[in-house]
C-alpha positions as CSV (number, residue, x, y, z in Angstrom):
1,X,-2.7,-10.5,-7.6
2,X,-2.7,-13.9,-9.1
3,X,-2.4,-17.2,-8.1
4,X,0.0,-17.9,-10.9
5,X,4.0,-17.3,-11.0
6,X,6.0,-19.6,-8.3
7,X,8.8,-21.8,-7.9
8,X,9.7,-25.3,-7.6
9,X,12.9,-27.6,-7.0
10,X,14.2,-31.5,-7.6
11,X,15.6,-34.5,-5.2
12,X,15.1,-38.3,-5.2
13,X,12.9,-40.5,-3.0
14,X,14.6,-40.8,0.2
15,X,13.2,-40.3,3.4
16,X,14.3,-39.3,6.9
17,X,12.4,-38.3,9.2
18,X,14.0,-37.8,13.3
19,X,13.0,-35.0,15.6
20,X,10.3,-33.3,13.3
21,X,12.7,-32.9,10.4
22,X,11.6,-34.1,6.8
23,X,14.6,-34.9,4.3
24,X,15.0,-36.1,0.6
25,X,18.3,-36.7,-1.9
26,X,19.7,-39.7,-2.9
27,X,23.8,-39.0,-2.3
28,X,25.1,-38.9,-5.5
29,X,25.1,-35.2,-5.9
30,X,23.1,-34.8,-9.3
31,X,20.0,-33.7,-8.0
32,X,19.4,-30.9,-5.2
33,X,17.9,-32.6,-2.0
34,X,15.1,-31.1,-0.1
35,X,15.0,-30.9,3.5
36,X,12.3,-29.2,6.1
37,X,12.1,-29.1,10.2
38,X,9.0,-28.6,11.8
39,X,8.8,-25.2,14.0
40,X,8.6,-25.7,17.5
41,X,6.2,-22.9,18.2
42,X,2.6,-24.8,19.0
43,X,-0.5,-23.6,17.4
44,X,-3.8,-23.7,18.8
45,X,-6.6,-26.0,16.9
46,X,-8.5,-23.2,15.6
47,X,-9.9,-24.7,12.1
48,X,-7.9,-22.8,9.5
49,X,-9.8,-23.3,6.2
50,X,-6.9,-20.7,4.6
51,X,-3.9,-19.4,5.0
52,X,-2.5,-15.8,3.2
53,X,0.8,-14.6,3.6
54,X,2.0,-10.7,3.3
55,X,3.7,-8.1,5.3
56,X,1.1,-6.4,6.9
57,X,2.4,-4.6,9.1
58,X,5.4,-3.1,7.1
59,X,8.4,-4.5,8.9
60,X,9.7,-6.7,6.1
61,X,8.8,-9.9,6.7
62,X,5.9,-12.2,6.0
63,X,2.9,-12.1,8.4
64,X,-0.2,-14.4,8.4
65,X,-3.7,-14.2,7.9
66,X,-6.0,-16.7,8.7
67,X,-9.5,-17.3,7.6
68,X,-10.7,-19.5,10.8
69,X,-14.2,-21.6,10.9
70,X,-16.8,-22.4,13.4
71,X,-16.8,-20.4,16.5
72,X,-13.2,-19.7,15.9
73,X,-12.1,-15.7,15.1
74,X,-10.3,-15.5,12.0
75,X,-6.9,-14.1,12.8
76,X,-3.5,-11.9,12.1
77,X,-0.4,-13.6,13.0
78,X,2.5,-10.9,13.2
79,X,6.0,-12.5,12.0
80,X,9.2,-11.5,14.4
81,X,11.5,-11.7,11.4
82,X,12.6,-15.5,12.7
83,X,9.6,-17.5,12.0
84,X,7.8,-16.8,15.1
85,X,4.2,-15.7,14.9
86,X,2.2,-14.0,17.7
87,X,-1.6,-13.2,17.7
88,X,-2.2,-9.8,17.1
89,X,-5.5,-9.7,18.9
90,X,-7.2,-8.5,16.5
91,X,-10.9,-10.6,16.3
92,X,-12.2,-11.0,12.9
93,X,-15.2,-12.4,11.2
94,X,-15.9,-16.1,12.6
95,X,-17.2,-18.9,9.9
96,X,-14.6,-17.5,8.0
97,X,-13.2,-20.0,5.0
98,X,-11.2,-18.2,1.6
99,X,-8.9,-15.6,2.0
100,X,-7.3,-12.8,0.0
101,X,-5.0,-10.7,0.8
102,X,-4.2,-7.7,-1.4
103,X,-4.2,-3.2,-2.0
104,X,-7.8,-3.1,-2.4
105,X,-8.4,0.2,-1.7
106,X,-5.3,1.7,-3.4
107,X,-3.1,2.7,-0.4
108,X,0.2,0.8,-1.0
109,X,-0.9,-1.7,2.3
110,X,-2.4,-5.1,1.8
111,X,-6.1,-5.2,2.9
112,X,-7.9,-8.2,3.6
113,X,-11.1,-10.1,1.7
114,X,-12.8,-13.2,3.7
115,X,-15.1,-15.3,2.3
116,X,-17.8,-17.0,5.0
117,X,-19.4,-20.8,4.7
118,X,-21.8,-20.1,6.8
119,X,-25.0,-19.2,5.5
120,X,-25.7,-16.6,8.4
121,X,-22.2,-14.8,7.6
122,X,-21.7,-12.3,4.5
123,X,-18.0,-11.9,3.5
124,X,-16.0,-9.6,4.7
125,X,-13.3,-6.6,3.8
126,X,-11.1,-5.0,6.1
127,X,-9.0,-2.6,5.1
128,X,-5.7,-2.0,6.7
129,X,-4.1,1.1,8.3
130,X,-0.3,-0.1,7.6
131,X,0.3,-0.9,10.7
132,X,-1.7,-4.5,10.3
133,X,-4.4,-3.3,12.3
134,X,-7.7,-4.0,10.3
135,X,-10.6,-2.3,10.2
136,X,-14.3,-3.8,9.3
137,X,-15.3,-2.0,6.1
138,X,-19.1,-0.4,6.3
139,X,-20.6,-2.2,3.7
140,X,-22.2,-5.7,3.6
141,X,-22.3,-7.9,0.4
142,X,-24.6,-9.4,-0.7
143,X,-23.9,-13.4,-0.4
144,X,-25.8,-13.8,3.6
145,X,-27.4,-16.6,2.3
146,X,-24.7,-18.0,0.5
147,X,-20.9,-20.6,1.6
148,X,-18.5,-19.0,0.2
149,X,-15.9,-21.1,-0.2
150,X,-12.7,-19.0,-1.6
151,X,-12.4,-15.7,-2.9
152,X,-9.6,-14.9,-6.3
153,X,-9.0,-11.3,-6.4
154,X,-7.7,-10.4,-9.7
155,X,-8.3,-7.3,-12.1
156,X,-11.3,-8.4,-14.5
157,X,-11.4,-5.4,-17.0
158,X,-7.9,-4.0,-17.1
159,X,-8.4,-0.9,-14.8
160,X,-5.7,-1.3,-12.2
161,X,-7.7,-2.6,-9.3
162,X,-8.4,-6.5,-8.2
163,X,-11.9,-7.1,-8.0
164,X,-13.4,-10.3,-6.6
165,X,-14.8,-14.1,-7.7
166,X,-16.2,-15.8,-4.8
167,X,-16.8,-19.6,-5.2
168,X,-19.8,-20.0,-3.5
169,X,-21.0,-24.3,-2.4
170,X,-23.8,-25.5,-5.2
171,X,-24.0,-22.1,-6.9
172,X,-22.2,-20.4,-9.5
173,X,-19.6,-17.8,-8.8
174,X,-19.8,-14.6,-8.4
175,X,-18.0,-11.6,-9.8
176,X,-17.6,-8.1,-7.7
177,X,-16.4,-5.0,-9.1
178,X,-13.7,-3.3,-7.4
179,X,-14.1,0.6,-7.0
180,X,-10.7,1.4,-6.3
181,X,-10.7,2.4,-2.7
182,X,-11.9,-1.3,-1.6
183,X,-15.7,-1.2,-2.1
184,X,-17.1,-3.9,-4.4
185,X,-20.8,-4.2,-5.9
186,X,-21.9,-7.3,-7.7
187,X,-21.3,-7.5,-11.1
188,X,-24.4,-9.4,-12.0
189,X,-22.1,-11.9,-13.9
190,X,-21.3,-15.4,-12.8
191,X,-18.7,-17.7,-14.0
192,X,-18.8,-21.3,-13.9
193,X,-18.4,-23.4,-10.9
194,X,-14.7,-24.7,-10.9
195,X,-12.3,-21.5,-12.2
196,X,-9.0,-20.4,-11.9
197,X,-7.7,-17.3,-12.8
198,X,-4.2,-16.5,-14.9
199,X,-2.7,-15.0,-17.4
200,X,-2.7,-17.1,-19.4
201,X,-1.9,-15.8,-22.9
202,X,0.9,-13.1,-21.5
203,X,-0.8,-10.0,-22.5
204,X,-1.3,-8.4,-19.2
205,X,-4.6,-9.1,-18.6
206,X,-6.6,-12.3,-16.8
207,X,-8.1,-14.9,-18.3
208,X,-10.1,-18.1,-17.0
209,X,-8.8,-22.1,-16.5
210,X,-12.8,-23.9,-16.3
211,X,-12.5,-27.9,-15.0
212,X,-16.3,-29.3,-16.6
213,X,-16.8,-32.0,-13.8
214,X,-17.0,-35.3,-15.5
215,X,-16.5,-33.2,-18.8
216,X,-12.7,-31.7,-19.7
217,X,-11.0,-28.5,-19.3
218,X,-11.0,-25.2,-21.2
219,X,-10.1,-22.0,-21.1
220,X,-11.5,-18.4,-21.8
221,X,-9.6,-15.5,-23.1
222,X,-9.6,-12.1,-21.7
223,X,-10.1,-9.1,-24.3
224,X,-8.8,-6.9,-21.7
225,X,-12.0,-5.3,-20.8
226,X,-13.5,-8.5,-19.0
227,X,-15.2,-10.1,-21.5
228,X,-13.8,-13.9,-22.7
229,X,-14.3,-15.8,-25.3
230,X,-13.8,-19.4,-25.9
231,X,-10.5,-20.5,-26.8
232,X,-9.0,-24.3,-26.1
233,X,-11.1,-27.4,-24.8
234,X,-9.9,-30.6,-23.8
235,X,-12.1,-33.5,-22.7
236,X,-11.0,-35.7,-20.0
237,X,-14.1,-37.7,-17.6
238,X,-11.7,-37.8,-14.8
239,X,-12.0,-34.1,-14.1
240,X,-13.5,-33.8,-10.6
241,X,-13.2,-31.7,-7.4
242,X,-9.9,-30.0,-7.2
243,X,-7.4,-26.9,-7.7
244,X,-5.2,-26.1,-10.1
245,X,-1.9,-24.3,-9.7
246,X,0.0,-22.0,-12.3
247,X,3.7,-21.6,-13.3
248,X,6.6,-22.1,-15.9
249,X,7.4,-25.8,-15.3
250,X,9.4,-26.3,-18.6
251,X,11.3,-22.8,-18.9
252,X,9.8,-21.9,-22.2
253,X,8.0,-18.9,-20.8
254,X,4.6,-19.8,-20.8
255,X,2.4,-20.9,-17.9
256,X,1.5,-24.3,-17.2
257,X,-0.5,-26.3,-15.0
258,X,-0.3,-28.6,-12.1
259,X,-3.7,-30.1,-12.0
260,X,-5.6,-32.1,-9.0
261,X,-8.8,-33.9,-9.0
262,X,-10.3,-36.0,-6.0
263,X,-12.4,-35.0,-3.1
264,X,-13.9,-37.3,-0.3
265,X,-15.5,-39.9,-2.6
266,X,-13.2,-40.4,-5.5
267,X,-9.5,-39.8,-6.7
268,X,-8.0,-39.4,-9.2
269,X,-3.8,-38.8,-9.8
270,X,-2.5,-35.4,-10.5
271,X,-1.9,-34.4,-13.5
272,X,0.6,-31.7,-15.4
273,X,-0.2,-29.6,-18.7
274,X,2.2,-27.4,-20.6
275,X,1.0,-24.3,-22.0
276,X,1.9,-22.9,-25.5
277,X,1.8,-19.4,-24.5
278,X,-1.9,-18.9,-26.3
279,X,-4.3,-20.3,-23.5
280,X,-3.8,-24.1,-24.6
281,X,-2.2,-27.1,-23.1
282,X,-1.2,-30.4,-23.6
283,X,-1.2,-33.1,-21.2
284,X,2.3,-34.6,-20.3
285,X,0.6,-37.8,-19.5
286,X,2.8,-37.7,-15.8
287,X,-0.1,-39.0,-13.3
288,X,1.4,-38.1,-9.9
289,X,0.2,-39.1,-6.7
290,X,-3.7,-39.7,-6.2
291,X,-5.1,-36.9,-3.6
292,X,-7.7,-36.3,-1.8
293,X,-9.0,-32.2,-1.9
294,X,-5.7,-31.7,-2.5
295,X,-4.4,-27.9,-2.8
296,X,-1.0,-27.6,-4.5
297,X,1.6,-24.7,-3.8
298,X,4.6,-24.3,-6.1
299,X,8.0,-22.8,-5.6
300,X,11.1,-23.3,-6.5
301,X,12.0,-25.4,-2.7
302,X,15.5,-26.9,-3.2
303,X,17.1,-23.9,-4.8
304,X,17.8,-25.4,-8.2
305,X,15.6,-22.9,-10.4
306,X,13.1,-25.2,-10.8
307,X,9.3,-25.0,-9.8
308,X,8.4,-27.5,-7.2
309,X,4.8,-28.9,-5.8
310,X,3.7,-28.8,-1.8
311,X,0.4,-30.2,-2.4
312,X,-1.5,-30.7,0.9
313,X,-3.9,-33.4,1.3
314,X,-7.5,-33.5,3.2
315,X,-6.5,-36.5,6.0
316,X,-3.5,-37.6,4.3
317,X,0.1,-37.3,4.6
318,X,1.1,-33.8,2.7
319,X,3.7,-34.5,-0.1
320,X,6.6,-32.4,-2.1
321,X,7.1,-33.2,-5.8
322,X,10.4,-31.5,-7.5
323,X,11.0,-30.5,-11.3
324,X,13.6,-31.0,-12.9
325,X,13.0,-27.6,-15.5
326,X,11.2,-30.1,-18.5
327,X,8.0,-30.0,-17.0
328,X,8.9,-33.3,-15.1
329,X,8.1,-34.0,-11.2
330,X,9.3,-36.4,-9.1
331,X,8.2,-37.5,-5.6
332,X,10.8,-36.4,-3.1
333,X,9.5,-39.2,-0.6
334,X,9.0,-36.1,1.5
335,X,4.9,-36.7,3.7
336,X,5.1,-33.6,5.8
337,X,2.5,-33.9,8.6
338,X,0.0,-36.8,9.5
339,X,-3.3,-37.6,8.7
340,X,-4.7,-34.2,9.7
341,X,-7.0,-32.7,7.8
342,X,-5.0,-30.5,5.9
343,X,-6.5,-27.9,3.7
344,X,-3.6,-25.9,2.0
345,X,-0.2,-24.5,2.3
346,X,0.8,-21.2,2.2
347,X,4.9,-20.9,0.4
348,X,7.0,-18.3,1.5
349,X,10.6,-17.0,3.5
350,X,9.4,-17.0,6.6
351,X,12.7,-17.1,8.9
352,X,14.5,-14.3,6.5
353,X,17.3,-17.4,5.3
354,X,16.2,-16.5,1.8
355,X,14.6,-20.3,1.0
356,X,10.7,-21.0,0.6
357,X,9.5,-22.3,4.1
358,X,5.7,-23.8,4.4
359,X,2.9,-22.4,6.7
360,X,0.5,-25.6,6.4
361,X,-3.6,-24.8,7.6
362,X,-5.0,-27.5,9.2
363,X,-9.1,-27.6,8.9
364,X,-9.2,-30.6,11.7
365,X,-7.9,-32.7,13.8
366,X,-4.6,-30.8,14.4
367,X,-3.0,-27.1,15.0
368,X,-1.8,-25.5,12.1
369,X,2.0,-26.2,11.4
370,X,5.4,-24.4,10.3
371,X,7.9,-26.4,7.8
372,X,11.1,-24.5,7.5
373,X,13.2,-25.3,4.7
374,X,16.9,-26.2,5.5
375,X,17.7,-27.4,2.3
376,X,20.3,-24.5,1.7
């Protein structure tokens, strides 16, 4: 699984908003317009860190997982088909703050991986059944004494199953090996603090998008057997807190990036690189909107081809940016939400209609939310 390939749209910055519903175009008919109601189904404030999407359960539509922090269980939300999401009772690990959601264990049904921020909690697997029910898998990491902040699951030496990097808070990350039926053992490898995982190159295999904090960017190249090697650096002193998000902005085939940087005590705008196919980018110079721990989803939201941005922000209003296929966005004037504290959104069909609706996680102040997309 990787946190690359997406989708994304274009509109112009017009904004309506009346009975929960979000829309964007500017009438003349040469760009796409964007348009999103909120769901009327009420979520309880449960401190959703992350938010997964898969079908779980094997019905055909997109289910929920939720990593859930503080006292609160983590939960799996069963989809109806329509958009409506109902508990499945099922009480998982508490403290609970990345997600993954994935075939671990090599059974054709998507398993869970939860990473825990509390330094009592070890992550956790569970491993499904098919039917969404999850069971607690026997063995413990070993990370008690570690936050882990998120989890990538991604296959590090080329032999068809994901293992795991945990981002663990003030410590380097932390690689796990995948067995193949869903048991991992540490790797004794670390990778540096601020990764993201793609393929980046297009040879099948992984390799690793580093921000330096104060420093630059590079990449590291994977030889398909889990070793990388240096390959493109860029220095930039901006580079800061943030996530990075992965797809073809410019339709040339390669991957490129969609780049934030800004956490609770500086900002800095987003940025967009273009790839060349060989694990380097340039900078397009764009500088978007200025976040704050901003986590960007794209897909392609309007229907034109084109990867769009959702980037949720931490306490400010949550924003959709469209391409226009060049590796160009533009602010839709869309700010989905209020001033909740907002810590991702999680892209997919969720009513069946065959658009990309938004499940948005909501850390405080707030329930989690449901965007559908009406835009076609």
């Amino acid at each position: 699984m990787r946190p690359d390939q997406i989708l994304l749209i274009l509109s112009l910055p017009l904004l309506l908003l009346w009975s929960g519903a979000c829309t964007s175009g500017n009438g003349s008919g040469d760009k796409a317009p964007v348009s999103f109601t909120r769901s009327t189904q009420e979520f309880s404030a449960v401190r959703t860190y992350q938010i997964a999407l898969g079908d779980v359960d094997g019905d055909g539509d997109l289910d929920a997982a939720l990593s859930n922090m503080g006292p609160n269980d983590s939960q799996v939300l069963l989809n109806d088909g329509s958009g409506r999401f109902t508990d499945s009772g099922q009480q998982l690990t508490q403290q609970g703050h990345g997600v993954g959601l994935a075939d671990l264990d090599g059974d054709a049904d998507l398993d869970l991986f939860i990473t825990c921020a509390n330094y009592e909690y070890t992550s956790k697997i569970y491993l499904n059944d098919g039917t969404g029910a999850f069971e607690n898998h026997t063995q413990e990491l070993d990370d008690r004494t570690l936050s882990g902040n998120r989890v990538t699951l991604f296959d590090l030496e080329g032999d068809g199953d994901l293992d795991a990097a945990i981002a663990y808070y003030l410590v380097p990350d932390s690689i796990y090996l995948n067995d193949g039926q869903g048991y991992f053992t540490g790797a004794g490898r670390v990778m540096p603090e601020d990764v993201s995982v793609a393929d980046l190159d297009g040879d099948g295999h992984d390799d690793l998008f580093i921000k330096e904090f104060g420093q630059g960017y590079r990449t590291l190249m994977n030889d398909g057997t889990g070793q990388f090697n240096d390959h493109w650096q860029a220095s930039d002193p901006d580079v800061i807190r943030g996530h990075v998000a992965f797809g073809d902005f410019n339709q040339d085939g390669h991957l490129d990036a969609f780049i934030t940087n800004g956490d609770q005590t500086d900002h800095y705008p987003i940025s967009i690189m273009l790839g060349d196919g060989t694990g380097s980018f340039v900078d397009t110079g764009q500088e978007l909107s200025v976040t704050t721990s901003a986590r960007p989803s794209l897909g392609d939201l309007n229907g034109d081809g084109h990867l769009d941005a959702f980037v949720s922000n931490f306490g400010e209003p949550n924003e959709v940016w469209l391409g226009d296929g060049t590796g160009h966005f533009e602010d839709s004037g869309l700010r989905l939400s209020g001033e909740a504290l907002n810590t991702g959104g999680a892209l997919g069909d969720l009513d069946g209609d065959g658009d990309l609706d938004i499940f948005v996680a909501t850390f405080v102040d707030g329930p989690n939310e449901i965007w559908f997309n009406e835009s076609h």
